[in-house]
N, C-alpha and C positions, 0 to 999 in steps of 0.2 A: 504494500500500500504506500500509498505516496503520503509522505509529514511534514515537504515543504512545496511551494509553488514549484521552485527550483525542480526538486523529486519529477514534481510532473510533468515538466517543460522537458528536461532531460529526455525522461519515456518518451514524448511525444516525439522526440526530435530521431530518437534512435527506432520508431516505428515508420516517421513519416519518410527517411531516408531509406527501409527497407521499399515500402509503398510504390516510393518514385520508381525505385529501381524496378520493381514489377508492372509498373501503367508505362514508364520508357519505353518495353520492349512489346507494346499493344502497337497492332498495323491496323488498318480500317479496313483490312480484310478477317482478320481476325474480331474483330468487336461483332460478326456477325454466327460466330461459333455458337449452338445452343445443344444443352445433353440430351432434348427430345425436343420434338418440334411445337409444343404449346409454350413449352420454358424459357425465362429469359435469356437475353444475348450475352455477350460477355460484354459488349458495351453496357446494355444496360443494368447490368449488376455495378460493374465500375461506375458506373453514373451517379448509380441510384446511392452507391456509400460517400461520393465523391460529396455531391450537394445536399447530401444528408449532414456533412459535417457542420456547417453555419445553420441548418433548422433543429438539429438536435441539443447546439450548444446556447443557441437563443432560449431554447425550451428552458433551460437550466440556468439562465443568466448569465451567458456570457456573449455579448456584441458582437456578433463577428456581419459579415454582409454578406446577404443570399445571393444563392446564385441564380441571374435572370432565366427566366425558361425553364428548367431542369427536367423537364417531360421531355424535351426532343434531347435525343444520346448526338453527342456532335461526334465530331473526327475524331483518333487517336489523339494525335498533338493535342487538339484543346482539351483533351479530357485530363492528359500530365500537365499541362498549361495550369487548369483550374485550381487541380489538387494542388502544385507549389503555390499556387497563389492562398489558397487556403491555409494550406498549413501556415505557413508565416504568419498572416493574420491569426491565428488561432495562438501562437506561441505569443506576438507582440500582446493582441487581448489578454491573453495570463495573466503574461507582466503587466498588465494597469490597470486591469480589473480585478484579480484576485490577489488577498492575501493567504499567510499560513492558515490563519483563523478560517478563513473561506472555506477554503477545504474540510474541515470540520463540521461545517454548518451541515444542519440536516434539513429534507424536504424534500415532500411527495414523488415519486418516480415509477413510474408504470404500478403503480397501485399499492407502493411501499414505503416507508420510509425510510431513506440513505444519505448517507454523505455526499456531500459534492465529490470526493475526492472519489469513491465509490461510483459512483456517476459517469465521471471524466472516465475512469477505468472501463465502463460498460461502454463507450465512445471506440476507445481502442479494441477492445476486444470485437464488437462489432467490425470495424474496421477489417482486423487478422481475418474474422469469418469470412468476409465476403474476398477478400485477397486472396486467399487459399481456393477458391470456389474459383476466382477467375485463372488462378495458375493450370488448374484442372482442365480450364476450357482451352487455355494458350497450348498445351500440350496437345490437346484434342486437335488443335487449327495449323498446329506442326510449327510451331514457335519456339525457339531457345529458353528456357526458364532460367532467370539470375537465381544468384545462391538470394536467401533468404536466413533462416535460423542454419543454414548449414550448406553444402554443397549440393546442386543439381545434379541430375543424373550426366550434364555435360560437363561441369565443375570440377565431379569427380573422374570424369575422362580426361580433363585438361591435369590434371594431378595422377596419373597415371594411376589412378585405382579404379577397379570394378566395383561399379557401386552396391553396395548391400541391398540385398532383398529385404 
C-alpha cells in the first residue's frame, strides 16, 4: 500500500512506463484483433482503460481533463499519444492535489468504503487487467510483445534462453 503521495506517484510512474511500452508497439492493424467476433477490439479495450483514467480519477477527486470523444477508438499513435498525455497529468494532479493525509481519507467506492490510496491502487490494477488482455490480442494479430514484469517469449530469444512453459 502506498503511505506517501511520493509511494504512489512512484507506482504510477513505474506502471505507466510498462503501459507505454505495451500501447508503443499497437499498429492500426492490430487495434482490430478480437478473441471472438461479438468481443471487443484490442483498440477498444486500450481505449476504453486509456480515457477511463481522467473519468475514474474525477470520480474520486482528482482533476485531471477528459478525454474528448472516447466512444470513437482512434489510431494507434493517438491512443500512446493520449495515455502519455494522461499519465503526466495524473502524476503532476498528485502532486497538487493530494497530500499524505489524502491518501488516508476514506469514501464511498463501488459500494464500499476505502481509502483513496486503496482506490488509486484499484486505478492500476485495472489498468494491468486490461494491458495483459491487450498483450493476449497483440500476440493473436502476430505483434512482438515488450518485456513487461519479465521477459517475452522474444526477450527470452534475444537472451538466448528457451522460454519456460
Amino acid at each position: 500500500m502506498y503511505g506517501t503521495v511520493e509511494d504512489l506517484i512512484m507506482e504510477w510512474k513505474r506502471e505507466a512506463v510498462l503501459t507505454q511500452k505495451v500501447l508503443d508497439s499497437l499498429t492500426d492493424e492490430a487495434l482490430l484483433q478480437q478473441v471472438y467476433p461479438e468481443g471487443r477490439t484490442l483498440g477498444r479495450i486500450a481505449w476504453h482503460f486509456v480515457t477511463n483514467i481522467p473519468d475514474y480519477l474525477t470520480d474520486f477527486g482528482v482533476s485531471v481533463a477528459k478525454v474528448p470523444n472516447p466512444s470513437e477508438v482512434p489510431a494507434a499513435k493517438e491512443i500512446t499519444e493520449a495515455f502519455q498525455t494522461i499519465s503526466s497529468q495524473v502524476t503532476n494532479a498528485l502532486q497538487e492535489q493530494w497530500t499524505d493525509d489524502t491518501l488516508k481519507q476514506n469514501q464511498k467506492a463501488f459500494g464500499r468504503i476505502e481509502s483513496n490510496a486503496t482506490i488509486f491502487m484499484g486505478l492500476i490494477k485495472h489498468i494491468v487487467h486490461h494491458r495483459g488482455q491487450v498483450t493476449v490480442l497483440m500476440r493473436q494479430a502476430g505483434l512482438l510483445i515488450p518485456a513487461v514484469y519479465g521477459p517475452s517469449k522474444e526477450g527470452w530469444a534475444q537472451l538466448g534462453v528457451t522460454p519456460p512453459l
